[in-house]
C-alpha positions as a Markdown table, in Angstrom:
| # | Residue | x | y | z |
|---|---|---|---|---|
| 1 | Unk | 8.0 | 0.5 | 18.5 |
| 2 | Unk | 10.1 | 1.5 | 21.4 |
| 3 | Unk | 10.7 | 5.1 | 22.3 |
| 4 | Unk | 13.2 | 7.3 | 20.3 |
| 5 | Unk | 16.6 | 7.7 | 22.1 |
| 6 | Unk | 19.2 | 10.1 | 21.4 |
| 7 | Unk | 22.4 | 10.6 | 22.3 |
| 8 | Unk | 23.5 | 11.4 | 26.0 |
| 9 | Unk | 26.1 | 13.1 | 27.7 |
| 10 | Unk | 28.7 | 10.9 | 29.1 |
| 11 | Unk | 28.1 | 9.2 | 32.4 |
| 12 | Unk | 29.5 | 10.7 | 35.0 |
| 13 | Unk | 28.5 | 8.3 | 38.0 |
| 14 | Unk | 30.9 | 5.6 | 39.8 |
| 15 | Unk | 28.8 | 2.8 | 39.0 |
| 16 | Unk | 27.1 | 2.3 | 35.7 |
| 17 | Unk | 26.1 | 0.4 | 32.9 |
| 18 | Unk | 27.4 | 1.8 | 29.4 |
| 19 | Unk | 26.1 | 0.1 | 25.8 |
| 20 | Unk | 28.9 | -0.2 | 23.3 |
| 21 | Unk | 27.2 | -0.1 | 19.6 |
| 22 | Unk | 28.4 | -1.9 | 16.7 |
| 23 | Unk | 26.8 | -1.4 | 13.4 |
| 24 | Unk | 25.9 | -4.7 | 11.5 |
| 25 | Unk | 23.5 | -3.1 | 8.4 |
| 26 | Unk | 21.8 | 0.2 | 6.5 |
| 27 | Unk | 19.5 | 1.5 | 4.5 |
| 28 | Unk | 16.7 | 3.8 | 4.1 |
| 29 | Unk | 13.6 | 4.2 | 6.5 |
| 30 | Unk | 10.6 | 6.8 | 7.2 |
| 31 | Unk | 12.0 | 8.4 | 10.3 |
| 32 | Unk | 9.4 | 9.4 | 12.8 |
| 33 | Unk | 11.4 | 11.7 | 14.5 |
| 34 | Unk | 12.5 | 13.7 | 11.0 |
| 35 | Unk | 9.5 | 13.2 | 9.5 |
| 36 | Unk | 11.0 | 12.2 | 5.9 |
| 37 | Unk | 12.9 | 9.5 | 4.5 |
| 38 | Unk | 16.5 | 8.9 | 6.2 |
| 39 | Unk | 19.5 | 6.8 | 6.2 |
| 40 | Unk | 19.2 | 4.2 | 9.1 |
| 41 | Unk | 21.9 | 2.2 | 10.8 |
| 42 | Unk | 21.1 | -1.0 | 11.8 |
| 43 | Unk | 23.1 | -1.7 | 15.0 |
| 44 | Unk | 23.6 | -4.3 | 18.2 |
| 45 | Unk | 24.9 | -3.8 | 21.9 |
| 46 | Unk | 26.3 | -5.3 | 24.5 |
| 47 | Unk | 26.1 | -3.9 | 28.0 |
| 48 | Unk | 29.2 | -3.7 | 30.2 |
| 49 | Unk | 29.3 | -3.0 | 33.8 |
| 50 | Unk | 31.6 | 0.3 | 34.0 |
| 51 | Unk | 33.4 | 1.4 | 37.3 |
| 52 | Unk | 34.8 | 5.1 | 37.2 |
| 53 | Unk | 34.7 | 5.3 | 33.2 |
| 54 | Unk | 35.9 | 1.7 | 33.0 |
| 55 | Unk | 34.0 | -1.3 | 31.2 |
| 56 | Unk | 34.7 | -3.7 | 33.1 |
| 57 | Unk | 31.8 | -7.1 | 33.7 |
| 58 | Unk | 29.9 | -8.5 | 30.5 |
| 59 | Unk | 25.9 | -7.6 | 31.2 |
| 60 | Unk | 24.6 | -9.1 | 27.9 |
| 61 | Unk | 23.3 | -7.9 | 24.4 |
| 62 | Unk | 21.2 | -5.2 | 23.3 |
| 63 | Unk | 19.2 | -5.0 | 20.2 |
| 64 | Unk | 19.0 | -5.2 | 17.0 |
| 65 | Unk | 17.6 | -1.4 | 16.5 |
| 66 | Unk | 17.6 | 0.7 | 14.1 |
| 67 | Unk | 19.3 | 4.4 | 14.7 |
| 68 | Unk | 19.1 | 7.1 | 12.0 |
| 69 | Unk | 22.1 | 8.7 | 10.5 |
| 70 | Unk | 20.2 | 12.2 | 10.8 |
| 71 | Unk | 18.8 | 12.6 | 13.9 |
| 72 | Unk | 20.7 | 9.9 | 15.4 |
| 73 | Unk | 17.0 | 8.6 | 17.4 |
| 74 | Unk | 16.8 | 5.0 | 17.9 |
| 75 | Unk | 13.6 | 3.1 | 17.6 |
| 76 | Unk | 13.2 | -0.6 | 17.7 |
| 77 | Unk | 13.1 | -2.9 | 14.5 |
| 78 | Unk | 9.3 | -2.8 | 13.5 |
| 79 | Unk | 9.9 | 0.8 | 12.2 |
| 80 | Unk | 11.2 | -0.3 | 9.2 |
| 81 | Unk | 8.0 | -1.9 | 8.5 |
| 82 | Unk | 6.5 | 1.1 | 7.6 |
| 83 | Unk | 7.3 | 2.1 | 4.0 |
| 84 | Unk | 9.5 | 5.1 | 3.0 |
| 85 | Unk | 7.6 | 8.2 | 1.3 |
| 86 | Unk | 9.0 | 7.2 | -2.3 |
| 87 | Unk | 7.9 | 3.5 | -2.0 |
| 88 | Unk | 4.0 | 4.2 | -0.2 |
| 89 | Unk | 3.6 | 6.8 | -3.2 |
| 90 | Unk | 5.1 | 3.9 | -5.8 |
| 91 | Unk | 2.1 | 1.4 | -3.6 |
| 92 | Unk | -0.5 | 4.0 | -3.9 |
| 93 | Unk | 0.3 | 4.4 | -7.6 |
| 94 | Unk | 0.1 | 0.5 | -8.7 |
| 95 | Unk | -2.5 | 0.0 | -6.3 |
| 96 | Unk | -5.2 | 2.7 | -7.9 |
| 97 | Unk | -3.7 | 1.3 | -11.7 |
| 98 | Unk | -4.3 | -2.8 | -10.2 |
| 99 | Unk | -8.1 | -1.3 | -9.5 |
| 100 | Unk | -8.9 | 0.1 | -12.7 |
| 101 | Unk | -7.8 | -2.6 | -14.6 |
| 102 | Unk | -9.6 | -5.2 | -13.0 |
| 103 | Unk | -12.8 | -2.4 | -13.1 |
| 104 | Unk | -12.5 | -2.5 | -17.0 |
| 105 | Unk | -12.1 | -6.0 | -17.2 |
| 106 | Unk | -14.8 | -6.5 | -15.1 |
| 107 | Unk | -16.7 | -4.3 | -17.1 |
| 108 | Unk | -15.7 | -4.1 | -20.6 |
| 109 | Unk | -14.0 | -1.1 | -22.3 |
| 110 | Unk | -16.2 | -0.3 | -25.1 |
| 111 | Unk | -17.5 | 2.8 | -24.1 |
| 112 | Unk | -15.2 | 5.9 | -23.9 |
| 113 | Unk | -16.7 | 7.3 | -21.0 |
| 114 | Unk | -15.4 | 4.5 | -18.8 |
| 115 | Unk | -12.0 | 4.5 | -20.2 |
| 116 | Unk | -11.8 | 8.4 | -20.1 |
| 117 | Unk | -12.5 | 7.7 | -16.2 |
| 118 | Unk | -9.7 | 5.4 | -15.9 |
| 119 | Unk | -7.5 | 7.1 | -17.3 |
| 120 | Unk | -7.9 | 10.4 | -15.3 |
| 121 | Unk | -7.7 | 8.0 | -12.1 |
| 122 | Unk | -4.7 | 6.5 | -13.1 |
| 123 | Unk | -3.2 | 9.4 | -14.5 |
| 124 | Unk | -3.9 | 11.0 | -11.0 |
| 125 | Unk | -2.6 | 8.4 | -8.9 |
| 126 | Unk | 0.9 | 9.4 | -10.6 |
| 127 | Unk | 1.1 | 7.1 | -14.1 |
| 128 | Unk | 1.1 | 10.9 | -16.2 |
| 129 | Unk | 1.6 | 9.3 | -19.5 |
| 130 | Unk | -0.8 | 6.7 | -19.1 |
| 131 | Unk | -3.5 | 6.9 | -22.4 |
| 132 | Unk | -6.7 | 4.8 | -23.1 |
| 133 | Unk | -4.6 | 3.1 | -25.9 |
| 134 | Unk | -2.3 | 1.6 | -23.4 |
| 135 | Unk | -5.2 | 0.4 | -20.7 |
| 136 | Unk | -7.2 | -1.2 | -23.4 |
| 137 | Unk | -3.9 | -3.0 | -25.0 |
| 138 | Unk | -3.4 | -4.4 | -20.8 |
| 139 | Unk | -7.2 | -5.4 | -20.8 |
| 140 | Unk | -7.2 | -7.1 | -24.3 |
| 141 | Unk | -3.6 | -9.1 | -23.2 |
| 142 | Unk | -5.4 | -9.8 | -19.9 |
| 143 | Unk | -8.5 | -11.4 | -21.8 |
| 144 | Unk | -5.9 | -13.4 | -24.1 |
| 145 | Unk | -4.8 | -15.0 | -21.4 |
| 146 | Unk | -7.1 | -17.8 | -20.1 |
| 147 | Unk | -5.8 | -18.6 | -16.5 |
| 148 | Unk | -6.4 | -14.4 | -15.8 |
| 149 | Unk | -9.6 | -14.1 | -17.1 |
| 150 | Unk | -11.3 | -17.7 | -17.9 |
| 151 | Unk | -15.0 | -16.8 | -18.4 |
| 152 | Unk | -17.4 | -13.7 | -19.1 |
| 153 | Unk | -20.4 | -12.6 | -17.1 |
| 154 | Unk | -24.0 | -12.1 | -19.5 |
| 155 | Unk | -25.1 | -8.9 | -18.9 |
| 156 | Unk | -29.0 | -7.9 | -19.2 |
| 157 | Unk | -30.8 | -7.0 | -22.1 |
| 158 | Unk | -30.0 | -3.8 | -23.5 |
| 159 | Unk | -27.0 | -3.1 | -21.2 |
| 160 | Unk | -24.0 | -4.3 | -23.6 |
| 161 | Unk | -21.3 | -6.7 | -23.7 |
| 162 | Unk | -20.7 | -8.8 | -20.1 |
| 163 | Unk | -17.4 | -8.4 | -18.6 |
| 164 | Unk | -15.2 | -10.9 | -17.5 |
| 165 | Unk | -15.3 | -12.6 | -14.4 |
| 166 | Unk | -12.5 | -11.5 | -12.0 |
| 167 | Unk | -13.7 | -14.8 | -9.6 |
| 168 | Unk | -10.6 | -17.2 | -8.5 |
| 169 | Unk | -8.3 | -15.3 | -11.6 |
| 170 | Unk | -5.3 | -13.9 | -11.2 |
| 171 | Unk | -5.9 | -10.7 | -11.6 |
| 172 | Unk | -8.3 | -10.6 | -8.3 |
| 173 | Unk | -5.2 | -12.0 | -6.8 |
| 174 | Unk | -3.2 | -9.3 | -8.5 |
| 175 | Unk | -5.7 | -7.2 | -6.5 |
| 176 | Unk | -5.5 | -8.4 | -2.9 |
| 177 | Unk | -1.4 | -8.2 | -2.8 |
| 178 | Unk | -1.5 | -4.7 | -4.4 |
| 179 | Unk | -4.0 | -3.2 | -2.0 |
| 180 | Unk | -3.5 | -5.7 | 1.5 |
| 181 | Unk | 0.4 | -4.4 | 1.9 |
| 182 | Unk | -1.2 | -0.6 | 1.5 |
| 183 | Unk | -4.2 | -0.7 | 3.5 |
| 184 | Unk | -2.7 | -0.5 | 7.2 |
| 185 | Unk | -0.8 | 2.5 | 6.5 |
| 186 | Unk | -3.9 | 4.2 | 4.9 |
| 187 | Unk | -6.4 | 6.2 | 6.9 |
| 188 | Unk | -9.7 | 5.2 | 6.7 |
| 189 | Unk | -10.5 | 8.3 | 4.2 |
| 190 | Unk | -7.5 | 6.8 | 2.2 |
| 191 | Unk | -8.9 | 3.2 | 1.8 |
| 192 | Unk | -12.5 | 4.8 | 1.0 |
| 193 | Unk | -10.8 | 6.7 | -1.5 |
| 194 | Unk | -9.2 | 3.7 | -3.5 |
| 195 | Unk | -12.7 | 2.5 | -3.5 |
| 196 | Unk | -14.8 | 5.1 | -4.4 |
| 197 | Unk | -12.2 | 5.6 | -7.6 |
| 198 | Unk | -13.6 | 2.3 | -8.9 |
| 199 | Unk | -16.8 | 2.4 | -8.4 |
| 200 | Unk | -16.8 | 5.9 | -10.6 |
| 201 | Unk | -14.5 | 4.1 | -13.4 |
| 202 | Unk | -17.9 | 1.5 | -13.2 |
| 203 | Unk | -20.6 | 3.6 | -13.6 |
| 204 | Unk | -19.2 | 5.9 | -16.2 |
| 205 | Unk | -21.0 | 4.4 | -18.2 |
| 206 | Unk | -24.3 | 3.1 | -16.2 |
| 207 | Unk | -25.0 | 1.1 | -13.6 |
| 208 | Unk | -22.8 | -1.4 | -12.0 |
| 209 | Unk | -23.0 | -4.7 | -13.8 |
| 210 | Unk | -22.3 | -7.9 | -11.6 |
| 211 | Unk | -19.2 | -8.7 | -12.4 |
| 212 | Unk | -18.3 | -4.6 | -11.4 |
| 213 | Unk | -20.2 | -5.3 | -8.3 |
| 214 | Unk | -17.6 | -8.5 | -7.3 |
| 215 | Unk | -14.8 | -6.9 | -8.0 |
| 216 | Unk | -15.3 | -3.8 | -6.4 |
| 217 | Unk | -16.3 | -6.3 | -3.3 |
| 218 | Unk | -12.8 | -7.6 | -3.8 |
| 219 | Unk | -11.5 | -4.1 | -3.5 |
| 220 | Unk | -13.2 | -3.4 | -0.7 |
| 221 | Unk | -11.7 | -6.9 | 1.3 |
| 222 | Unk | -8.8 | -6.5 | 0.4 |
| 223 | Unk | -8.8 | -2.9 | 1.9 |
| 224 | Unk | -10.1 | -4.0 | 5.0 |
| 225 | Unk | -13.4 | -2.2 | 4.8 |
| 226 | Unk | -16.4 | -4.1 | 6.6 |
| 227 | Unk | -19.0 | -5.3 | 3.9 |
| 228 | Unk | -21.6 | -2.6 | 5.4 |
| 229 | Unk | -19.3 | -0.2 | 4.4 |
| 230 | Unk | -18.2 | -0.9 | 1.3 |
| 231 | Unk | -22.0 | -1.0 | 0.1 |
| 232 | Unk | -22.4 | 2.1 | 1.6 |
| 233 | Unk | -19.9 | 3.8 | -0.3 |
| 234 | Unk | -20.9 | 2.1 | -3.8 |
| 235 | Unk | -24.4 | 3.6 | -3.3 |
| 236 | Unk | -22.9 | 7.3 | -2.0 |
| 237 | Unk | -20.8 | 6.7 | -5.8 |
| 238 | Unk | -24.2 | 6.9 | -7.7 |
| 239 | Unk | -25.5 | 9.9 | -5.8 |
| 240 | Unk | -24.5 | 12.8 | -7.9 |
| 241 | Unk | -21.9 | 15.5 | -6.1 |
């Protein structure tokens, strides 16, 4: 990102180069310089030589860049890669839903603790009206279809029904584009967060069966934490607060 610009006084010298604007798009951007979500201009240049306030000689093009309406700061074209306020709280949102669904598919939705959990995660992410009613209703259309959720882990004696495996199904896909596009504009804190959320929807009821184990793994890929790391924070989960 280049350096914000703002307006400047008119140029007073003989000899100069001036940049003559013309605005080819818009939309809406996180502005660095406001702090907030703004309109943006999208504009290109072209430089002209300018002798005594004339333009005069052709020095080339400038741009694209991006210049908001507000503050009127310019800032090159990989600002807009950053996601406005309204759509990173929208990302966080589906993202923390994507990871409790694939949790208690993974791990099966029988007991009430587990789907209490969820839905105070979920509800806390932003979905307010979301109920246990709906989540299971997602979970049992998830296990209905086949190419989402094609087989079912055995779990050990005494320990319940298995859960589904999440390996090479959609919905671990589903996982990795709702929580790759968010992870480089989360703080590390932010991405441990995500995780941590999970792992307590898992062992709501218990420990972590395999298949709760994989697809928190696949959380914790797809949020670019190192392996070390995301074990770390699965076994800080189980320690009592």
């Amino acid at each position: 990102m280049m350096h914000a610009q703002g307006r400047h006084s008119p140029d007073r010298r003989v000899v100069g180069v001036r940049t003559v604007w013309r605005t080819v798009g818009d939309g809406e951007f996180f502005c660095p310089g406001c702090g907030g979500d703004r309109n943006y201009h999208r504009r290109t240049g072209r430089r002209r030589l300018v002798v005594f306030g004339v333009p005069l000689l052709p020095r080339g093009p400038v741009g694209p860049i991006v210049e908001c309406t507000a503050c009127r700061c310019r800032y090159a074209m990989d600002v807009l890669d950053h996601p406005t306020t309204t759509r990173f709280s929208a990302m966080l949102r589906d993202a923390v839903h994507t990871v409790a669904l694939a949790v208690l598919a993974a791990g099966g939705t029988e007991a009430r603790t587990v789907r209490r959990a969820a839905v105070g995660a979920v509800r806390a992410a932003g979905f307010a009206d979301c109920s246990e009613e709906q989540l299971v209703t997602l979970i049992e259309a998830l296990a209905a279809d086949t190419g989402r959720l094609p087989g079912r882990y055995a779990s050990p004696p005494g320990t319940g029904p298995g859960g589904f495996d999440p390996c090479g199904t959609a919905l671990a896909i589903e996982l990795h584009e709702a929580l790759e596009p968010l992870a480089p504009h989360l703080a590390p804190a932010g991405r441990e967060s995500i995780l941590l959320q999970g792992a307590r929807i898992a062992l709501a009821d218990g420990p972590y069966r395999p298949a709760e184990r994989e697809v928190l793994a696949t959380v914790g890929r797809a949020l670019m934490l190192r392996p070390e790391d995301t074990e770390r924070l699965l076994a800080a989960a189980r320690t009592p607060s």
